[in-house]
N, C-alpha and C positions, 0 to 999 in steps of 0.2 A: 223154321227154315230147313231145319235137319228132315221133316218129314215133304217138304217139296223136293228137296233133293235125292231122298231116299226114291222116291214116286219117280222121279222123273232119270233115273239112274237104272233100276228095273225095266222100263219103260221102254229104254234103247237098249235093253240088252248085255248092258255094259258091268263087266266084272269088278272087284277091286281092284285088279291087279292093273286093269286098262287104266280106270281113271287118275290111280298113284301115278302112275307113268305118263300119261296124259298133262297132268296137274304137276308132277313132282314133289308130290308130298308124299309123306310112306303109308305103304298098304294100312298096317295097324293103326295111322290114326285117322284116315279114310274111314275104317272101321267107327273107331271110337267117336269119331265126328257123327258118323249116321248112324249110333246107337245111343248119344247122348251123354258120353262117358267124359264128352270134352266137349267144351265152348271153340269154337272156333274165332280168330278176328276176322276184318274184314277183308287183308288180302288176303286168309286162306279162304275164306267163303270166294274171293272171285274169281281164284283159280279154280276152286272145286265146282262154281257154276260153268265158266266157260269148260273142262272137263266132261261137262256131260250135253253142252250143246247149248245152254240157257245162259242170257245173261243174269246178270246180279239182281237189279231194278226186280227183274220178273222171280225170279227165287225168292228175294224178300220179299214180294208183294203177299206171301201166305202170312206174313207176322202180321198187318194188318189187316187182311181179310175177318169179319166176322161168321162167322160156324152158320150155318143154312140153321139148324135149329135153334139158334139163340137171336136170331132177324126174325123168324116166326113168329117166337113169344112176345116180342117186342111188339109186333103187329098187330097180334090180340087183345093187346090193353087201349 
């Protein structure tokens, strides 16, 4: 989840400092949430998705995606 939201944080542009403020959580753990320093729960994940424009649902939907090259392999056998 930390790396959709990382993606889609870059993506609009959006600073730490916006989305802390945005979100109301602190810059630092903003940080540490999208460098993996911290587990986040889930209301701070849907503050930090609505933050950057994304609902929740669609942020989480990267945990269950499977990888473009491991559906590949799959397909070869």
């Amino acid at each position: 989840m930390r790396l959709a939201f990382s993606t889609r944080r870059k993506s609009e542009g959006l600073t730490y400092d916006v989305v802390a403020e945005r979100s109301g959580i602190a810059r630092r753990t903003v940080q540490r949430l999208e460098n993996g320093e911290r587990e986040g729960n889930i209301k701070t994940w849907f503050h930090l998705a609505n933050a950057v424009g994304i609902d929740l649902p669609r942020l989480s939907k990267s945990l269950y995606e499977i990888p473009i090259d491991a559906a590949n392999r799959d397909e070869t056998k």
